[in-house]
C-alpha positions as CSV (number, residue, x, y, z in Angstrom):
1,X,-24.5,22.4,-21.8
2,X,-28.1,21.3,-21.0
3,X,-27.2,22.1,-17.7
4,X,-26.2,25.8,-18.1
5,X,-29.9,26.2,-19.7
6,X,-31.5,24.9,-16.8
7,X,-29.6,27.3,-14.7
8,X,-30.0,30.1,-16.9
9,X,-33.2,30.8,-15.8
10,X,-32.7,31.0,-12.6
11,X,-29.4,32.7,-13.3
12,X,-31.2,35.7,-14.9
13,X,-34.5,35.7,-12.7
14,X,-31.7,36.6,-9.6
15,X,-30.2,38.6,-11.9
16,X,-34.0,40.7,-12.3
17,X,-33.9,40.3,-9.1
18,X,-30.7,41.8,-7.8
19,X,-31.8,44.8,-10.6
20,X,-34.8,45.7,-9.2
21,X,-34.0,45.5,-5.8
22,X,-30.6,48.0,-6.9
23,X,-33.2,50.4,-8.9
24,X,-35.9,50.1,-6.2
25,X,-33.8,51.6,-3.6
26,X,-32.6,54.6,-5.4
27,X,-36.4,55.4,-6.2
28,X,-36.7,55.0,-2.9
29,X,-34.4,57.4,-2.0
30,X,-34.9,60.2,-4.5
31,X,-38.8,59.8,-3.2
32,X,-37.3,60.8,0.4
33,X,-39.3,63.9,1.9
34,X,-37.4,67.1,2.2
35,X,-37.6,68.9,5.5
36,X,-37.6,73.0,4.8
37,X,-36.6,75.9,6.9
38,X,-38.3,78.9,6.5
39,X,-36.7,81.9,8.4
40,X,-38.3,85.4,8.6
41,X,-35.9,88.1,9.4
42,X,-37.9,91.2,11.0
43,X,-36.1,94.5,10.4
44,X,-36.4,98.4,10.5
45,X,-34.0,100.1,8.8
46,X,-31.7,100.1,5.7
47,X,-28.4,99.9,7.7
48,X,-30.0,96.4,9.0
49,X,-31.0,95.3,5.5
50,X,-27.9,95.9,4.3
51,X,-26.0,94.2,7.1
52,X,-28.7,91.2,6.6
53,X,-27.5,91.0,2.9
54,X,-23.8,90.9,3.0
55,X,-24.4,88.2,6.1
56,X,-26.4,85.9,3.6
57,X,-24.8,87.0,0.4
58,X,-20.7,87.0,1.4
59,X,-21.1,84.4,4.5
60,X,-24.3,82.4,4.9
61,X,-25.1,81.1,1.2
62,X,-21.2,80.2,0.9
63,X,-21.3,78.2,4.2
64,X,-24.4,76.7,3.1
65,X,-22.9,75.8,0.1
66,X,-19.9,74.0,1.2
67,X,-21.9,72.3,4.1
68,X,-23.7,70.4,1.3
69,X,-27.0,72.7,1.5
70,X,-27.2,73.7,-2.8
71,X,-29.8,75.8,-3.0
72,X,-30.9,78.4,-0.8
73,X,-33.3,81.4,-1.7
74,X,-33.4,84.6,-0.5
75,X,-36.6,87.0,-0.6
76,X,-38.4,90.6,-0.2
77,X,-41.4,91.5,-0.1
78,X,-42.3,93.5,-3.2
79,X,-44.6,95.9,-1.0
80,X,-43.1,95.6,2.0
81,X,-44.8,97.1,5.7
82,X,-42.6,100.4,6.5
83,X,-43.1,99.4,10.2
84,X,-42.5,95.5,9.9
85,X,-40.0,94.6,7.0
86,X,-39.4,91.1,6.1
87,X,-36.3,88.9,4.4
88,X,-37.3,85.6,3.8
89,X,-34.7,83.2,3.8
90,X,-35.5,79.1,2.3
91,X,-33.7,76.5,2.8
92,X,-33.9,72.6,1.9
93,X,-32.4,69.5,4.1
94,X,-32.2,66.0,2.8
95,X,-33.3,64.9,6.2
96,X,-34.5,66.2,9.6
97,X,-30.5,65.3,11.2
98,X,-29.2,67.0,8.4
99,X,-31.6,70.4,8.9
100,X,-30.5,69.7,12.9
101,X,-27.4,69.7,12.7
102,X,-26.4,72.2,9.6
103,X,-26.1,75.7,11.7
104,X,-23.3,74.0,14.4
105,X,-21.4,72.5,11.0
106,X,-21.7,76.4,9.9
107,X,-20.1,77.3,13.1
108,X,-17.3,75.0,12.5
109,X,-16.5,76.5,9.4
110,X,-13.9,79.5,10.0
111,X,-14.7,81.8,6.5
112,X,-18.1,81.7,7.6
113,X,-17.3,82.6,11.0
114,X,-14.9,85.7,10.3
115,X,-17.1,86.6,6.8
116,X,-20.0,86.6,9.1
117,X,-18.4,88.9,12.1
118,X,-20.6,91.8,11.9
119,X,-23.7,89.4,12.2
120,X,-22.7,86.8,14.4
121,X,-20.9,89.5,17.2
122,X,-23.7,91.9,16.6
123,X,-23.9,93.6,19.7
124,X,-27.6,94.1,21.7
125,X,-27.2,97.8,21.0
126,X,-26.7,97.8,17.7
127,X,-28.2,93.9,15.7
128,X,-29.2,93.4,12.1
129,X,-32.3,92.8,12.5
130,X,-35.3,93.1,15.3
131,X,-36.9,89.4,15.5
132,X,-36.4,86.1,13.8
133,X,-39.4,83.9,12.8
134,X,-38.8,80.3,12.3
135,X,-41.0,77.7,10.2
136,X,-40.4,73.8,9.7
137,X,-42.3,72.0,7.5
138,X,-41.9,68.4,5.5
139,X,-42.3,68.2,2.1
140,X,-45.9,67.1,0.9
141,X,-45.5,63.0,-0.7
142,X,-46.7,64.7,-4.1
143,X,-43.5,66.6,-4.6
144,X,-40.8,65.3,-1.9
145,X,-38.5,67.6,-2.9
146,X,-37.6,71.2,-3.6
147,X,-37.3,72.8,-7.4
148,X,-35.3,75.7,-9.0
149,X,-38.0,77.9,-11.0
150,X,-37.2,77.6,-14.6
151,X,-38.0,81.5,-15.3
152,X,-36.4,83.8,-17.6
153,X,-37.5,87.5,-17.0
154,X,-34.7,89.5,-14.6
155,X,-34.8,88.8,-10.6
156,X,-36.4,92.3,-9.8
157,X,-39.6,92.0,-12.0
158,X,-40.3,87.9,-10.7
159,X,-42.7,87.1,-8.2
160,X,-42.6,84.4,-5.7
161,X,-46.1,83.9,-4.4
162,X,-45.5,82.1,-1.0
163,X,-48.9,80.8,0.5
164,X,-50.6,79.1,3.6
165,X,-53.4,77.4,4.4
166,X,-54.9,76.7,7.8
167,X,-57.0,74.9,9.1
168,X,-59.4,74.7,11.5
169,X,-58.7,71.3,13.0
170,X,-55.5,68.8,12.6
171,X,-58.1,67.0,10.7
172,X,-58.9,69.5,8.4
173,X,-55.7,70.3,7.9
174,X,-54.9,67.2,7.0
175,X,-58.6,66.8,4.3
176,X,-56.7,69.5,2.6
177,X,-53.4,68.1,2.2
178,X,-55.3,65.2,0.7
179,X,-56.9,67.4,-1.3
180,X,-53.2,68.3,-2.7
181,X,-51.6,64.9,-2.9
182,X,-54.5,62.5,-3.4
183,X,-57.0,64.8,-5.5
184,X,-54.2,66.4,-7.4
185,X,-54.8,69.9,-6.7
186,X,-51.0,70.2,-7.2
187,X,-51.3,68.4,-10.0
188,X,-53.0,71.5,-11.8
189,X,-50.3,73.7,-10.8
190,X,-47.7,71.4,-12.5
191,X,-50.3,71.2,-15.5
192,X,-50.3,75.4,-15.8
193,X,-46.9,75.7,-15.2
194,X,-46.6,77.6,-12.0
195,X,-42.9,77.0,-11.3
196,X,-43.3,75.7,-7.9
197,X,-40.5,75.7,-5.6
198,X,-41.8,73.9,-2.9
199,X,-45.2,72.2,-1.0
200,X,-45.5,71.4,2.1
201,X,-46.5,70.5,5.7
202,X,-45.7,73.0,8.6
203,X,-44.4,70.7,11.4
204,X,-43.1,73.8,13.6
205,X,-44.7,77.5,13.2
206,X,-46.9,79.8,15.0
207,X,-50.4,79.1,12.8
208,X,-50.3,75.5,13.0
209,X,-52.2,73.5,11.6
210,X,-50.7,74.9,8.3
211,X,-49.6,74.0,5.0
212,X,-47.4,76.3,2.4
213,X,-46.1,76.2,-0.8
214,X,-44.4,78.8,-3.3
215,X,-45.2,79.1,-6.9
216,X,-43.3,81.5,-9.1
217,X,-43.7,83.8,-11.8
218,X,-41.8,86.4,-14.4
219,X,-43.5,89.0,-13.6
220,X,-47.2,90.4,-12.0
221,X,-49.1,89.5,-15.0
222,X,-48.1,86.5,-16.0
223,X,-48.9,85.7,-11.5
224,X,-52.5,87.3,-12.4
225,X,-53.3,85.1,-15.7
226,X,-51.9,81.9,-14.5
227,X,-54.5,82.1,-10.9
228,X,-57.3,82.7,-13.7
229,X,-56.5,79.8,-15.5
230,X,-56.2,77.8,-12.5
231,X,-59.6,79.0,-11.2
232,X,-61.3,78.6,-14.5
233,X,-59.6,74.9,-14.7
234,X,-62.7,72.4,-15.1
235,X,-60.3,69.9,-12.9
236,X,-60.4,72.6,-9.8
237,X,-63.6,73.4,-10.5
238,X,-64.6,69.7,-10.1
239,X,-62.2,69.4,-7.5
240,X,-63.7,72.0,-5.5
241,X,-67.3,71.2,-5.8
242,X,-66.2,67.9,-3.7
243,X,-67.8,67.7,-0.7
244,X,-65.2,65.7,0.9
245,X,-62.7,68.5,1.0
246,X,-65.9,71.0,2.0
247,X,-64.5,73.7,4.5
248,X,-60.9,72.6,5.0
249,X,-59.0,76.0,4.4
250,X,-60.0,78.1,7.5
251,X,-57.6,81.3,6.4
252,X,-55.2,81.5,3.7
253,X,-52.5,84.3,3.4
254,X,-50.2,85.1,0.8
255,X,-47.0,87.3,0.4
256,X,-45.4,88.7,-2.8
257,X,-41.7,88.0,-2.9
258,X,-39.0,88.6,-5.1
259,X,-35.7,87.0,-5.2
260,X,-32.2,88.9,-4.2
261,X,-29.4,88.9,-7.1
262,X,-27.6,86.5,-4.8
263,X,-30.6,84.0,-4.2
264,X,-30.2,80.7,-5.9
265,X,-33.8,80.4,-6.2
């Protein structure tokens, strides 16, 4: 009996052990860094915007589906350019093999293959759309993964604010994703509630150095009176005033979006 004490200890300190090794790993791996796809689809007309969303809505969000992609969004712009208009289309991979290899795995699959037809035989006289844009990017450390907007008001009225910063420099660039992670900038958009869906690190784009991220609203107002609390915030306002993160945001754009009925974001 005096024996099984002694052991005891050691019994449950392996025990502790073997638990926090178990629970270490799977924060580990829920910590893992997404790796997005961003794909612009340029387009002219309505016959092509139409053809663009039966492809996504009746083939490609069902293939993506099944190929173990959950979520994938799909957006207009809310004032769109009558000679240059834009579909959006997001999607999320658990890793950089997985975002490699999804679009062959979609080619294996025969309901997307014949639900897609009309987009994947499109012939050169006659294609959906004009120009595709393509954008990689990692998630940022300070939110590894992507995040369904917890909104309310009706898909037509939202807005998805997607943004990006450049810099100047890779070293610049890379001040202000700093400034995001380490100084909690995006920590004040979590504090306001600004519905996030994703941050992060453009690895493959044509504005590199780059970062983007998406915040989302019900509608236009509540997009107007959230940025004025967030520019009034005392912890950007001290945040900004830092002379460390002095001049790393050389342009920043932003686009309006709004999701499709069919969008899972």
């Amino acid at each position: 009996m005096k024996m099984f004490y002694k052991a005891c200890p050691l019994a449950c300190l392996a025990l502790f052990v073997f638990v926090t090794c178990v629970f270490s790993g799977i924060r580990v791996q829920a910590a893992t860094q997404y790796y997005y796809k961003i794909k612009v689809y340029h387009f002219k007309t309505k016959a092509q915007e139409d053809r663009l969303d039966a492809f996504f809505k009746d083939a490609y969000l069902p293939a993506m589906h099944k190929a173990g992609v959950k979520n994938v969004g799909v957006f207009k712009v809310i004032t769109p350019d009558s000679l240059d208009k834009k579909i959006y289309v997001f999607a999320p991979f658990k890793t950089f093999d997985e975002l490699e290899t999804t679009d062959q795995k979609l080619l294996n699959d025969k309901q997307y293959v014949t639900a897609g037809k009309d987009y994947l035989e499109a012939p050169s006289a006659n294609t959906p759309y004009a120009r595709i844009e393509t954008i990689i990017l990692r998630a940022m450390t300070g939110a590894p993964e992507p995040a369904v907007p917890n909104l309310k008001g009706p898909k037509a009225q939202r807005v998805y604010e997607l943004r990006s910063y450049e810099g100047a420099t890779e070293a610049l660039h890379a001040n202000k994703l700093k400034m995001f992670n380490v100084g909690d900038e995006m920590g004040i958009f979590k504090k306001l509630d600004f519905n996030a869906v994703f941050y992060g690190a453009v690895i493959a784009g044509s504005k590199m150095p780059n970062l983007m991220y998406m915040t989302t609203f019900n509608n236009q107002q509540e997009n107007t009176d959230k940025w004025k609390l967030f520019m009034s915030d005392p912890q950007f306002s001290a945040l900004s005033k830092d002379p460390q993160y002095k001049g790393n945001v050389s342009k920043n754009e932003r686009v309006y979006l709004y999701p499709t009925e069919y969008s899972d974001y």
